[in-house]
C-alpha positions in Angstrom: 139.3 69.3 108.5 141.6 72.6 108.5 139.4 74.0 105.3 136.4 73.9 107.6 138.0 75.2 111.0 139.4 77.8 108.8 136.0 78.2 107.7 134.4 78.3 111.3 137.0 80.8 112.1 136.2 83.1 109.4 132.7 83.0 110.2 133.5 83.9 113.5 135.1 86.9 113.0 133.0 88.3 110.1 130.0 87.3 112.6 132.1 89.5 115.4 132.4 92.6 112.8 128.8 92.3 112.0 128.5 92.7 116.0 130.6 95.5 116.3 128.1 97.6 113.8 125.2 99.1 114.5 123.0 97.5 111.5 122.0 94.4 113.6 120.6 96.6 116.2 118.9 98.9 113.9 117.3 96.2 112.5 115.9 94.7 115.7 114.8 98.1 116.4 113.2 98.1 113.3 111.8 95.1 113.9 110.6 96.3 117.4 108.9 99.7 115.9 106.9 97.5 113.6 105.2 94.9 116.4 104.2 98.4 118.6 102.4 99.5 115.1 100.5 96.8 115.4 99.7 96.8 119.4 98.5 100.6 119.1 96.4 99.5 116.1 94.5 96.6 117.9 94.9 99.1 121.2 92.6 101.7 119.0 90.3 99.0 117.4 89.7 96.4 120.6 90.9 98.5 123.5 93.0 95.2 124.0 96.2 93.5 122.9 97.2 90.1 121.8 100.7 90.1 122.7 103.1 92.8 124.3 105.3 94.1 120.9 108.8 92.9 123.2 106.8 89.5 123.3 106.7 89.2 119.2 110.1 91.5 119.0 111.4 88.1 120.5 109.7 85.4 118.5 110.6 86.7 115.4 114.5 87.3 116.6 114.3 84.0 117.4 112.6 82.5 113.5 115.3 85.8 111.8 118.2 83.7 113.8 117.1 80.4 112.6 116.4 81.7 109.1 119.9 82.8 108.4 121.4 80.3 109.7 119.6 77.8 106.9 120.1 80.7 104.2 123.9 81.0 105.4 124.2 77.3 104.9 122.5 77.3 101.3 124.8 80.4 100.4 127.8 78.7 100.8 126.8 76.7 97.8 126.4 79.7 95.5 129.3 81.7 96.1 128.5 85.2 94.1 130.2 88.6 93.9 128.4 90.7 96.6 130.1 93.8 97.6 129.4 97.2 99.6 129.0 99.0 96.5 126.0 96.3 95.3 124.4 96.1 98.8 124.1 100.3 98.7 123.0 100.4 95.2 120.1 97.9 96.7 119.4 100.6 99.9 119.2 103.4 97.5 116.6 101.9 95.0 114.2 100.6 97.3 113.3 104.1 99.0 112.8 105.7 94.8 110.5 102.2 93.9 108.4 102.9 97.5 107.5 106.2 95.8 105.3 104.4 92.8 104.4 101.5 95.4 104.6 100.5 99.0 104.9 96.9 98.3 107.5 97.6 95.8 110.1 97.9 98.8 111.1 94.2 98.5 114.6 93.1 97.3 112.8 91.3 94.2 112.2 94.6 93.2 115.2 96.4 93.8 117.2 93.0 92.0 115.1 93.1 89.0 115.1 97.2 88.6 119.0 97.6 89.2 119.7 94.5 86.8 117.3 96.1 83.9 119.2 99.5 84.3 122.4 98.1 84.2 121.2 96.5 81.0 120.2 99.7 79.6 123.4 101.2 80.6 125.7 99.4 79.0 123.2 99.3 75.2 123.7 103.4 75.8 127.1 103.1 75.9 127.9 104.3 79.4 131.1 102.9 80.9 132.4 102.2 84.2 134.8 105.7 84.2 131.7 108.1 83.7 131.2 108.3 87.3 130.8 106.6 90.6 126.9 105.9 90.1 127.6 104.5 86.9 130.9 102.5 88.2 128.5 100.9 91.2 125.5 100.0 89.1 127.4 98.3 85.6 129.9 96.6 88.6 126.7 94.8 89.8 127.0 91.0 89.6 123.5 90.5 88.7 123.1 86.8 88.9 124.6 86.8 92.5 122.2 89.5 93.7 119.3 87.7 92.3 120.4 84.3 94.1 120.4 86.6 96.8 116.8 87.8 96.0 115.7 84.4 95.9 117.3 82.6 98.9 115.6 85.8 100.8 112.4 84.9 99.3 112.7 81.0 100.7 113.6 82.2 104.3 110.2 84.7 104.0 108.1 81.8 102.9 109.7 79.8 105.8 109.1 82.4 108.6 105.5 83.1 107.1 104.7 79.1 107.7 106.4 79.5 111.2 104.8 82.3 112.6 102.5 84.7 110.4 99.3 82.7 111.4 100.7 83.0 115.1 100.9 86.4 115.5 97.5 87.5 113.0 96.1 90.8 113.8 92.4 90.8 113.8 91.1 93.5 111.8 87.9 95.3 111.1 87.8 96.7 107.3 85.0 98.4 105.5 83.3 96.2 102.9 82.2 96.5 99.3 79.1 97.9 100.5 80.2 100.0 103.5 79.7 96.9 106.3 82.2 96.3 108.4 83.8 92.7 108.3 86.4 90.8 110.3 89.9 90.0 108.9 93.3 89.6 109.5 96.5 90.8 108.6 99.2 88.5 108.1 102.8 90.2 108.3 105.9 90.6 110.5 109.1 92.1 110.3 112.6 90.0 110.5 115.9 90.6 111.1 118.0 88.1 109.8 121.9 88.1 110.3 123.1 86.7 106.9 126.8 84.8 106.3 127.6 85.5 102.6 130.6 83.6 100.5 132.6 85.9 98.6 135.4 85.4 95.9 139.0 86.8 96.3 140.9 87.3 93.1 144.3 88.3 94.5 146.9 85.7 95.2 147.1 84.5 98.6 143.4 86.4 99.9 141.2 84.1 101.8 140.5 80.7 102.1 140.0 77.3 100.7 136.8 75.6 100.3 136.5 72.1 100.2 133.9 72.4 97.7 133.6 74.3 94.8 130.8 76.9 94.8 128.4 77.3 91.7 129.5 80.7 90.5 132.9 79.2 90.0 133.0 76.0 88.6 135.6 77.5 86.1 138.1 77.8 89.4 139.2 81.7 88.7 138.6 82.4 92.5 141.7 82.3 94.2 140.5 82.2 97.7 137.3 83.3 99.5 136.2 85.4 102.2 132.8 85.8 104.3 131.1 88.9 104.5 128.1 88.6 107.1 125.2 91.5 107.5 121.6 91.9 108.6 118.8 91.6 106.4 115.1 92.8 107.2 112.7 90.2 105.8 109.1 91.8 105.5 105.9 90.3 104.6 102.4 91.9 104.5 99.0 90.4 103.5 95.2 90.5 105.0 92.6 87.6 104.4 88.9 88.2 104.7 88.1 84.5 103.3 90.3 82.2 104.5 91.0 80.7 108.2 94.9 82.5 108.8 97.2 78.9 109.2 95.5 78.0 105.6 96.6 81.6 104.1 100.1 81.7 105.6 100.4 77.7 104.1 99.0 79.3 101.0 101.3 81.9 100.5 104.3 80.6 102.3 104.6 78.0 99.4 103.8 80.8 96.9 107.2 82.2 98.5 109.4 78.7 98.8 108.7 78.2 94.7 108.9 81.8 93.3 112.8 81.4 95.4 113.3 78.4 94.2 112.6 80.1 90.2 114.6 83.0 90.4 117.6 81.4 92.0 117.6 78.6 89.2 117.3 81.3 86.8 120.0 83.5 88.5 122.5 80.3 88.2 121.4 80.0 84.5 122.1 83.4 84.1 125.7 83.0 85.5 126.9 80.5 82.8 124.8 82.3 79.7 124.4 86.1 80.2 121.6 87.0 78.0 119.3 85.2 80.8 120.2 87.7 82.7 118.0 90.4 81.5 115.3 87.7 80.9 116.2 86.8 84.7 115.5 90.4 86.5 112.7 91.2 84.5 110.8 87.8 85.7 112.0 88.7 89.3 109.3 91.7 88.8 106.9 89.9 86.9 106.9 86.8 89.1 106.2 88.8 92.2 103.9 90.9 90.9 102.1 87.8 89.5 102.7 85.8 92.9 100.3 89.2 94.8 97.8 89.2 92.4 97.2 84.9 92.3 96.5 85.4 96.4 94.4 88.6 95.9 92.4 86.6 93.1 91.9 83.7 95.3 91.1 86.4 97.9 88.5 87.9 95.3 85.0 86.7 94.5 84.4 84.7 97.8 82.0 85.4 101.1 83.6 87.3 103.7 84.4 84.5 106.9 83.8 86.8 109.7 80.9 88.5 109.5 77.7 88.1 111.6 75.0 87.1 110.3 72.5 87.3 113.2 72.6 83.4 113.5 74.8 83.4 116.6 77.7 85.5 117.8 81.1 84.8 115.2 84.4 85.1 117.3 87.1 86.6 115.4 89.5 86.4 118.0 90.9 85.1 121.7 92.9 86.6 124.0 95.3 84.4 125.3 95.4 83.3 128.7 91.4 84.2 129.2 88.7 82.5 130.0 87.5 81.9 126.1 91.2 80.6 125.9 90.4 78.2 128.6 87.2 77.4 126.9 89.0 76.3 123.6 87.4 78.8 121.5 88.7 79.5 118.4 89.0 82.4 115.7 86.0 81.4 113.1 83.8 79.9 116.1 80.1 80.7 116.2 78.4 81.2 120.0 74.9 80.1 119.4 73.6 80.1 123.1 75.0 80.7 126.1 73.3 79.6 129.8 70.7 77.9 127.6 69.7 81.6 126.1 69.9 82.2 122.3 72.0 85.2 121.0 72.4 87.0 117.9 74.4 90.1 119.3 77.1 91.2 121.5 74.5 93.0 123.7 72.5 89.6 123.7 76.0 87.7 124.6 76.5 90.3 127.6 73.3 89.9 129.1 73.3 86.5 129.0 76.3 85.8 131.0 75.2 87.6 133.3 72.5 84.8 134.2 74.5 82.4 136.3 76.9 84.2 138.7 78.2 80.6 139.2 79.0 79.4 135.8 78.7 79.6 132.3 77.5 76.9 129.5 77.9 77.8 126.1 76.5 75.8 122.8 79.2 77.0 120.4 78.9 75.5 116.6 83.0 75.0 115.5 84.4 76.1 112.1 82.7 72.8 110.1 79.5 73.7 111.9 79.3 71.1 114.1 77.9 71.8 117.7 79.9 71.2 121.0 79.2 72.2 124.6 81.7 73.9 126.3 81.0 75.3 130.5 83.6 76.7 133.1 83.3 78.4 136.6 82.7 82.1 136.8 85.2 84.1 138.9 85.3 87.9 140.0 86.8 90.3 138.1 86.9 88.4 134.6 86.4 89.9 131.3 82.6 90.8 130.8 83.1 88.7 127.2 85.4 86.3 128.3 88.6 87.5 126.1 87.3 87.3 123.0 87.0 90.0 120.1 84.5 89.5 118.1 83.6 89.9 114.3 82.3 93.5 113.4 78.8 94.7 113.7 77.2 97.9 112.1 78.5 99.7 115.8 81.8 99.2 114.5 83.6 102.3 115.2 86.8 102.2 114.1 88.2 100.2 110.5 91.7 99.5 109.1 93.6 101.8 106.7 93.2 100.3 102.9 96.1 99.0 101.2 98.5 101.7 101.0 99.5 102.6 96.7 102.8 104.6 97.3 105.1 105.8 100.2 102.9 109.3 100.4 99.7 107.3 100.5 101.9 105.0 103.5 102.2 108.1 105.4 98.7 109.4 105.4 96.8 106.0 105.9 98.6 104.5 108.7 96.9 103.2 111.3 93.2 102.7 111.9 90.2 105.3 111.2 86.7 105.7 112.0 84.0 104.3 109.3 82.6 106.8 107.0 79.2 105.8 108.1 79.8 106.5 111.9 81.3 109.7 111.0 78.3 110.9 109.3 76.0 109.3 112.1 78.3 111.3 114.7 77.6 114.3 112.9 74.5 114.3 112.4 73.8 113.6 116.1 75.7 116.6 116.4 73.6 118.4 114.2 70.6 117.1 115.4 71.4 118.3 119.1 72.5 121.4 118.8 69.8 122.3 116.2 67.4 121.1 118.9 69.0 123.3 121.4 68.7 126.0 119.1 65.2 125.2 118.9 64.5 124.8 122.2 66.3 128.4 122.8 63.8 130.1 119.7 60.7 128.3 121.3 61.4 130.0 124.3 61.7 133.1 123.2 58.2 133.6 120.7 56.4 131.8 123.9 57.6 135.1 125.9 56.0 137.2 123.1 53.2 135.5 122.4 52.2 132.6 124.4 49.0 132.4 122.0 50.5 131.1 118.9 51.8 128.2 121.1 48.9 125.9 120.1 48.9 127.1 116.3 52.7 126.5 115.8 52.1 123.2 117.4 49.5 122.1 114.9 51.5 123.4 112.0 54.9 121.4 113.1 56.0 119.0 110.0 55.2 116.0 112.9 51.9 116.3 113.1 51.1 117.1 109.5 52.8 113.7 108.4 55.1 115.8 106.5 57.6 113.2 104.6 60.8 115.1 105.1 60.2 115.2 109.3 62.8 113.7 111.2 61.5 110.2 112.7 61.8 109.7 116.4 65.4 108.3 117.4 65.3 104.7 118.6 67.0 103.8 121.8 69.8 102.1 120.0 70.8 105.7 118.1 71.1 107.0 121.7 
């Protein structure tokens, strides 16, 4: 009973340092800039929001807190050599692997690179006294950051099953063939306040643990000692094929079992340290192998939200709206509405406008079954009841691509407009001012000769047939 109020206590106060410093609040900040990325990107695609970025600032608080607290609890059971020097050497080689690749900013990563190079450090011969780079990198207790890597890796996979589906951003991306389809991007940003055990080799330094801790079954700790700091747990993906609660399931267990791998490997690593190099090169190789299994399950299959002229596909609801009300769901088909067929947005729009009473929909669910759904109509509702829906060739704006490398990052934020659009935008452009321009040198060569009026008519590209003429621009184009 007095190791574990001394054990309380001394979480206490290293929870109360952690407090006093500003890296918690820099991470919620963090945490904060990353939800308002994604409100101005739906704000530029939809003109709309989901959720207010303080609303998903709080959620994912919430999951960090309750994440740490089960990581804290499973650390205590590992008990590895973590130290300010190690946690530094971790903050400095994340920013040079974003150069060669965005996704490469991931504590797997920065594990696997730092325990290679300290590898290849001591085969060249470098020791500990050749400077203060070389003292913090071969001081590295490899195995412990890697346990690290992988408890890190459990508590993403456990906030991506809690709320990655939850807060999906619908997307618009370009396709294979330049149409625009519906998607959604799974990510979120976490701050998660970590408690870390720590050995103590001088007499008297720290505390006792009931228990003995895996890094030191041998019993050379004299004492330990908690060190608590914030972590930031990231996750990014986008689906195109699957419903979003299937593809955070997916790849939240992809995340539980590739934690579960490198901390067993870590711990083998501790007792015989040639795993070790084995141990951070699989960190790298796992991950990398982890992205491109979803990607492949990702590649190869129909797009889900696309329309297909068949009905109207719903790629999202707004909360608290009156498709919300409805029931509607993301992946939802609207197949008539007030007993009228539609195949378009404009067709949807015009047909709630009907009935100023009411509204019945025939809406064909994600196994393509057919329910009735109705509801009273009320002043000053959305024109298309809250929903967004999947992308048509009007489609203005489309998601950045994947990002490469930190440069690429930089440049590609954000959304843009479609290459096609841009060129159509153009060319209407063009088109106007060169018929300005015409209109300008018609009026002219009538003031000097108003005879020719009738040849130049005749000749005109139009009336000739002539292959290359413009054809007439349809209503739609306007």
């Amino acid at each position: 009973m007095n190791s574990l109020m001394e054990l309380l206590g001394e979480a206490g106060e290293a929870l109360m340092a952690m407090l006093a410093a500003p890296y918690l609040y820099i991470a919620v900040l963090l945490a904060w800039w990353h939800a308002r990325q994604e409100v101005v990107l739906q704000r530029t695609m939809f003109h709309v929001r989901l959720y207010s970025s303080l609303t998903v600032v709080f959620y994912r608080t919430l999951a960090g807190l309750a994440a740490g607290l089960i990581l804290s609890v499973l650390s205590l059971g590992a008990g590895g050599r973590l130290d300010e020097a190690t946690l530094l050497c971790v903050w400095i080689a994340l920013p040079i692997l974003a150069l060669f690749r965005l996704r490469y900013v991931c504590i797997a990563y920065g594990a696997g690179a730092l325990g290679v190079l300290q590898y290849v450090l001591d085969w060249s011969g470098v020791e500990a006294s050749d400077g203060e780079a070389a003292k913090a990198v071969l001081g590295i207790d490899v195995p412990a950051l890697l346990v690290l890597a992988g408890l890190l890796h459990i508590g993403e996979g456990l906030l991506v099953r809690w709320q990655a589906s939850k807060f999906a951003v619908p997307l618009f991306l370009e396709g294979k063939r330049g149409k625009p389809i519906g998607a959604f991007a799974l990510s979120g940003l976490w701050p998660v306040p970590l408690l870390w055990l720590v050995p103590m080799t001088g007499t008297g330094e720290g505390f006792t643990l009931p228990w003995t801790p895996l890094f030191d079954l041998d019993g050379n700790a004299a004492g330990w000692a908690l060190l608590a700091f914030p972590v930031l747990i990231g996750f990014t993906d986008r689906t195109t094929t699957k419903w979003p609660e299937n593809k955070a399931r997916e790849m939240s267990w992809g995340l539980i079992l590739y934690g579960v791998a490198i901390v067993a490997l870590a711990v083998g690593a501790w007792y015989w340290s040639p795993l070790a190099l084995i141990a951070a090169v699989l960190a790298f190789v796992l991950h990398e192998g982890l992205l491109l299994w979803g990607r492949a399950k990702e590649a190869g299959r129909n797009p889900l939200f696309a329309q297909d002229g068949r009905g109207v596909m719903v790629l999202a609801v707004l909360p608290g709206t009156p498709a919300s009300e409805l029931g509607l769901q993301s992946g939802e088909k609207i197949l008539k509405v007030n007993g009228q067929k539609v195949r378009d947005k404009e067709q949807l729009h015009e047909a709630l406008q009907l009935q100023a009473a009411y509204y019945r929909l025939e809406v064909a669910n994600r196994e393509g079954h057919v329910k009735f759904v109705q509801r009273a109509r009320y002043a000053g509702e959305p024109h298309q009841l809250g929903l967004i829906l999947a992308p048509d060739e009007d489609a203005d704006w489309v998601a950045a691509p994947r990002s490469g490398s930190v440069w690429q990052g930089l440049q590609r934020a954000g959304a843009r407009r479609r290459r096609g659009r841009q060129e159509a935008i153009a060319a209407a452009i063009g088109e106007a001012r060169g018929a300005n321009g015409e209109l300008a040198a018609g009026q002219d060569a009538k003031e000097r000769a108003p005879e020719s009026d009738t040849a130049g008519t005749a000749d005109s590209p139009e009336s000739k047939g002539d292959p290359d003429a413009l054809p007439p621009r349809s209503s739609k184009n306007k």
